[in-house]
C-alpha positions as CSV (number, residue, x, y, z in Angstrom):
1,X,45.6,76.3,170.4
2,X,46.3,76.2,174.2
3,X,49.4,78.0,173.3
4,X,47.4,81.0,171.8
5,X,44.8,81.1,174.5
6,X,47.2,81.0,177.1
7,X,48.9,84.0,175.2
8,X,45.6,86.0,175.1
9,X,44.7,85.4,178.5
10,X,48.2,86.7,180.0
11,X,48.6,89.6,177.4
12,X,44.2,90.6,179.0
13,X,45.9,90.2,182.0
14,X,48.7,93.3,181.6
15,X,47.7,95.3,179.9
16,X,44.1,95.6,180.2
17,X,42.3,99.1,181.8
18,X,38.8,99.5,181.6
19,X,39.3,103.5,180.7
20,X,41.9,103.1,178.1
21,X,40.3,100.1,176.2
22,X,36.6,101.9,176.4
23,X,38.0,105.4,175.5
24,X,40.2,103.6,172.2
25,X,37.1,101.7,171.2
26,X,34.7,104.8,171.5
27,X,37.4,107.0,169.3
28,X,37.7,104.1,166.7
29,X,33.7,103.4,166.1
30,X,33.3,107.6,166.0
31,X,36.2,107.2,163.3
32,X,34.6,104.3,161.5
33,X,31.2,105.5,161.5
34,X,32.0,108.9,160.2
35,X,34.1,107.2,157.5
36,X,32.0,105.2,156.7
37,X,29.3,107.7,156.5
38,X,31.1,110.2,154.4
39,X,33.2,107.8,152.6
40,X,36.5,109.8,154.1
41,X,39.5,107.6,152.6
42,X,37.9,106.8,149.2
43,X,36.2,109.8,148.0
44,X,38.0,112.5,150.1
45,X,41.4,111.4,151.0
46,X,42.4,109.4,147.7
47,X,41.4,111.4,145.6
48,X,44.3,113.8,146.6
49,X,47.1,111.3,145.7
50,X,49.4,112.2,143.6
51,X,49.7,116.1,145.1
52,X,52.9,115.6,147.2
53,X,50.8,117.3,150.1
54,X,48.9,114.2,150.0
55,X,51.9,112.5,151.4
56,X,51.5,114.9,154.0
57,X,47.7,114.2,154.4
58,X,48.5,110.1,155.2
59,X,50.8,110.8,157.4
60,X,48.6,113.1,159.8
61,X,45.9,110.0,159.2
62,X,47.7,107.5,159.8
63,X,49.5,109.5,163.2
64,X,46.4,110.4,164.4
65,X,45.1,107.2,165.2
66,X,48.8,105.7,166.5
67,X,49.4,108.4,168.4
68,X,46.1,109.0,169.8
69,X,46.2,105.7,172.1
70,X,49.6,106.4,173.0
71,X,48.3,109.6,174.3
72,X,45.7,107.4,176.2
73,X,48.0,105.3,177.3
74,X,50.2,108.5,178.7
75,X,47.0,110.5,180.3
76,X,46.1,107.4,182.6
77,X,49.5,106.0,183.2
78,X,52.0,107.6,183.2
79,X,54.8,105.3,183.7
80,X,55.7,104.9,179.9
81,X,59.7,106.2,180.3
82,X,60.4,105.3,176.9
83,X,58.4,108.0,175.3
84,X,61.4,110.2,176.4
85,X,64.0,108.1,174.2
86,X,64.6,109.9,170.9
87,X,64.5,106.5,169.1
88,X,61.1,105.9,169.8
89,X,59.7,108.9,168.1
90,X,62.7,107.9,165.5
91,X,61.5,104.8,164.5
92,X,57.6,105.1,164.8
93,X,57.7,108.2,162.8
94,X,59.5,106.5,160.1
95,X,57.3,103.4,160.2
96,X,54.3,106.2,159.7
97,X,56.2,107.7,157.2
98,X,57.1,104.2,155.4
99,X,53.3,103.2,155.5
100,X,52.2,106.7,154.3
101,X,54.8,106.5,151.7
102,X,54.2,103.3,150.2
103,X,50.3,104.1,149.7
104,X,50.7,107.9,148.1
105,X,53.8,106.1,145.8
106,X,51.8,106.6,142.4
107,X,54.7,107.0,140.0
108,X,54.9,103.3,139.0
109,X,51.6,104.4,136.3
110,X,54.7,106.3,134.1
111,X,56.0,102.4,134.1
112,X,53.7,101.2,131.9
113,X,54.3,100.5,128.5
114,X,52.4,102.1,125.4
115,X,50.9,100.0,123.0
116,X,49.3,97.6,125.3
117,X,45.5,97.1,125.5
118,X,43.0,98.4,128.3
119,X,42.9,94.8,129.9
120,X,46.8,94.6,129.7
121,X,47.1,98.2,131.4
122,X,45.1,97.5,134.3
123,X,46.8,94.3,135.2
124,X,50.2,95.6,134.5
125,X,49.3,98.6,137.2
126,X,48.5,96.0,139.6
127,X,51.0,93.9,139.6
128,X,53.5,97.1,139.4
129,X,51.6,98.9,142.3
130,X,52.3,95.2,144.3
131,X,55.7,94.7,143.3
132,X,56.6,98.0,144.4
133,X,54.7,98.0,147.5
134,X,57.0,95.1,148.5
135,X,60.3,96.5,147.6
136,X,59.3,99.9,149.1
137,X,58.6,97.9,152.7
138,X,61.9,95.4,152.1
139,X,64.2,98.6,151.2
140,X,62.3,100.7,154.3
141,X,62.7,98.6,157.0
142,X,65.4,96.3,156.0
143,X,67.8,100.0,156.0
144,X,66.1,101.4,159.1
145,X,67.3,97.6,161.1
146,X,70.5,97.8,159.3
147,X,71.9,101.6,159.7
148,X,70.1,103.2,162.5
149,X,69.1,100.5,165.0
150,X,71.4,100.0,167.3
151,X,69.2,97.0,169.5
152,X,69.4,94.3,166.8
153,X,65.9,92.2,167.7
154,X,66.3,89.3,164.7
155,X,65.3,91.3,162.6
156,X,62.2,92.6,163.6
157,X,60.7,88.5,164.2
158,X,62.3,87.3,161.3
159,X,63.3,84.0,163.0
160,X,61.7,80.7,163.3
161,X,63.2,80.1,166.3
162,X,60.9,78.3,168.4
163,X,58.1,78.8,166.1
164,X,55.1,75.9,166.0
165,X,52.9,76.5,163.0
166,X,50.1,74.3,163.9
167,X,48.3,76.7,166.4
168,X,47.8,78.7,163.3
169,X,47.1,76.3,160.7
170,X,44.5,75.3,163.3
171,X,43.0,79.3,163.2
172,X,43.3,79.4,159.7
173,X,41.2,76.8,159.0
174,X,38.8,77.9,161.6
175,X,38.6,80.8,159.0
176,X,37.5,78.9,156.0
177,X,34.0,79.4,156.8
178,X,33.7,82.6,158.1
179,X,35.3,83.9,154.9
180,X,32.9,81.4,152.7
181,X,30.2,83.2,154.6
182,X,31.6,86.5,154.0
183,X,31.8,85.5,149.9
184,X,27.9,85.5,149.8
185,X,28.0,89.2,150.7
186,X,27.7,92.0,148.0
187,X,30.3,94.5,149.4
188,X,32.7,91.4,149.8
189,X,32.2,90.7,146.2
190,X,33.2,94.5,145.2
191,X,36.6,94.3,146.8
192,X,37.2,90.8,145.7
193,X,39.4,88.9,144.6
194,X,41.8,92.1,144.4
195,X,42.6,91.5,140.3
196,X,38.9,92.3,139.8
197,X,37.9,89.2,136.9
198,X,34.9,90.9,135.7
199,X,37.3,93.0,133.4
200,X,38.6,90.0,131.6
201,X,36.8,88.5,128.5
202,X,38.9,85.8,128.2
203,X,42.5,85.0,129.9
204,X,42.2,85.9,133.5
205,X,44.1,83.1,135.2
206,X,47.1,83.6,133.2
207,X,47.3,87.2,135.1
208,X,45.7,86.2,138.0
209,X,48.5,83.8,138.3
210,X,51.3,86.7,137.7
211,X,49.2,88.9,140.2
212,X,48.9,87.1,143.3
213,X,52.5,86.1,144.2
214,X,53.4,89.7,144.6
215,X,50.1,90.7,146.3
216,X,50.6,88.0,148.8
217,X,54.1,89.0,149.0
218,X,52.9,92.3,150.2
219,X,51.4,90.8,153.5
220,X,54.8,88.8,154.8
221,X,56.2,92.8,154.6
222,X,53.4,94.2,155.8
223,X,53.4,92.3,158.8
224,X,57.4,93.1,159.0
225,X,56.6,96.3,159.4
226,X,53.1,96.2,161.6
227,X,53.8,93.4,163.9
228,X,57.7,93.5,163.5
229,X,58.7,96.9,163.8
230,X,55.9,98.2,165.2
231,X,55.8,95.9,168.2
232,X,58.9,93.6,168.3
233,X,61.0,96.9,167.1
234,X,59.0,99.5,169.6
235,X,58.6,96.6,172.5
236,X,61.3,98.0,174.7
237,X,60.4,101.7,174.4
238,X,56.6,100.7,175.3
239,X,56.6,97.4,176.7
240,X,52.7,96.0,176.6
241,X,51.2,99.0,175.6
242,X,52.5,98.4,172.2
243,X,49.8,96.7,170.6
244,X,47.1,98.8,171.0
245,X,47.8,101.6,168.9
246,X,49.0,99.3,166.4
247,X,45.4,97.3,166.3
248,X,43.9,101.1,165.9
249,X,46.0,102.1,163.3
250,X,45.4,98.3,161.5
251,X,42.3,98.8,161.6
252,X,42.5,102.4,159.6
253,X,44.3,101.0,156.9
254,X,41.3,98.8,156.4
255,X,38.9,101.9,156.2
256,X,38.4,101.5,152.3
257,X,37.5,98.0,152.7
258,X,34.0,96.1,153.5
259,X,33.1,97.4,156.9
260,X,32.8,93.8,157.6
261,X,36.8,93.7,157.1
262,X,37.5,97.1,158.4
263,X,36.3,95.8,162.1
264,X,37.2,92.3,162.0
265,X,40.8,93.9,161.2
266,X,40.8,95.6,164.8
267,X,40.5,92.5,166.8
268,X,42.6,90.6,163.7
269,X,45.5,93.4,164.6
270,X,45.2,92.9,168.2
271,X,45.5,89.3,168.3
272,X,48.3,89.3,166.0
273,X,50.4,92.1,168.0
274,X,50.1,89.2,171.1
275,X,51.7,86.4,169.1
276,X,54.3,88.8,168.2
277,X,54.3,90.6,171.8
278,X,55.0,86.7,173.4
279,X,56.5,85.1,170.6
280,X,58.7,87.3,169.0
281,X,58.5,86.0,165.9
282,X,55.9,87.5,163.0
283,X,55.6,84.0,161.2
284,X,52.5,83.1,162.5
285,X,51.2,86.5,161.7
286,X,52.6,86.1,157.9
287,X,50.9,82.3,157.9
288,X,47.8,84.1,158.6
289,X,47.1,87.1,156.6
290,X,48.8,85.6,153.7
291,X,46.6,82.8,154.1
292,X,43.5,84.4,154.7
293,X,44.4,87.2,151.9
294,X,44.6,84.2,149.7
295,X,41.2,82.7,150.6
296,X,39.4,85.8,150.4
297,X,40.3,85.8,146.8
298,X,40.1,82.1,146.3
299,X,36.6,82.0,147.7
300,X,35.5,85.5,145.6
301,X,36.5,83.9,142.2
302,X,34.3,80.7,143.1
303,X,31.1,82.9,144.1
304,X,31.6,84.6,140.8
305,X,32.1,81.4,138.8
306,X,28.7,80.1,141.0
307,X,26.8,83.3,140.0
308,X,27.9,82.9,136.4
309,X,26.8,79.5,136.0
């Protein structure tokens, strides 16, 4: 742990101004208030996928919030020369374009097979909308890293170089309470576990068990792309001031979740974009979120077994 904290405390240290950390947090609560209120990403913005100008649509959201603490970052300091290098605007457009990709990507419904019963659809578009989530992410950033850049960085923290799990292990245990706490909750219980079990009359395990590999899955190239890409891959255009906008933009991706979730991810994000600022490694970051993911649904399925009983 002293590891961590010492990580924390240098990365305050840095890159910390009081104007451009309360102007980011004002912006973000407005955002997640007003989402919130109106329910913006469920009932406005997906409900447009599937038009290709949704596409279109995720990419201005998820831009928005990126690019709008960059901009911070530029009004009140200057002194960012690699905004001026063409492959920064390259390579976080395409990581924008990746992530808005990968959630409008809908065509995997005219995958499933005919014949099959209501129960058997629904899990069969899960597990298709994971599985494809991962290979879209693998393809996406393992081609950007292999054709167009031209600073190979271990592939974007994919080296265990140096890397001591037990700080982590440590933090994810520390978890296991706040997420049993989170589990009494009714808007935790709505978005999990992810393969919802209240459809199933009989049989659930057996595609729980298919499920969750590939969900889990999606969280070791999530973080490839957040915490790799975005920081170890953008590090030298930005320096520090590459793991704010990231924690923003985190924490928009978690706008359809529990509001709970949707903050916690913001300070969840931020922490995460240290370890991979310092470290420059995303395994810690995978050993996390996969973990916690993992939890999350672990601890769901026993609050519904304990209401059921």
């Amino acid at each position: 742990m002293k590891e961590i904290v010492k990580y924390i405390k240098a990365f305050w240290k840095l890159d910390f101004d009081f104007k451009i950390y309360s102007t980011t947090i004002i912006g973000l609560s407005i955002a997640i208030f007003l989402n919130y209120k109106f329910d913006f990403e469920d009932g406005i913005l997906d409900q447009q996928r599937g038009n290709l100008l949704s596409l279109f649509y995720y990419f201005l959201y998820y831009a928005s919030a990126y690019y709008y603490v960059i901009f911070l970052y530029w009004i009140f300091n200057k002194k960012i020369p690699g905004l001026k290098d063409r492959m920064f605007w390259t390579t976080s457009i395409f990581i924008l374009f990746l992530l808005s990709f990968k959630v409008y990507f809908h065509f995997y419904e005219l995958l499933v097979p005919n014949g099959l019963t209501n129960i058997e659809k629904y899990a069969f578009r899960k597990w298709l909308r994971a599985f494809i989530g991962v290979v879209i992410f693998l393809t996406g950033i393992a081609g950007f890293y292999k054709f167009f850049d031209k600073e190979k960085s271990s592939w974007y923290g994919m080296t265990t170089k140096g890397f001591n799990w037990k700080p982590y292990a440590i933090m994810l245990l520390i978890m296991v309470p706040l997420i049993g706490l989170a589990a009494t909750q009714a808007d935790f219980l709505k978005a999990y576990p992810r393969l919802r079990i209240e459809y199933f009359k009989s049989g659930y395990y057996k595609y729980f068990l298919l499920y969750e590999p590939f969900y889990l899955m999606g969280f070791i190239v999530l973080e490839w792309l957040l915490r790799g890409m975005m920081i170890i891959g953008l590090v030298r255009y930005l320096g520090h001031r590459v793991v704010l906008p990231m924690a923003v933009m985190y924490c928009v991706i978690h706008f359809g979740k529990p509001l709970g979730e949707c903050i916690s991810s913001f300070f969840g994000g931020y922490i995460l974009g240290i370890f991979a600022y310092y470290s420059r490694s995303i395994w810690g970051g995978i050993m996390i979120h996969m973990g916690i993911a993992f939890l999350m649904d672990i601890a769901a399925l026993i609050a519904f077994h304990l209401r059921e009983s």
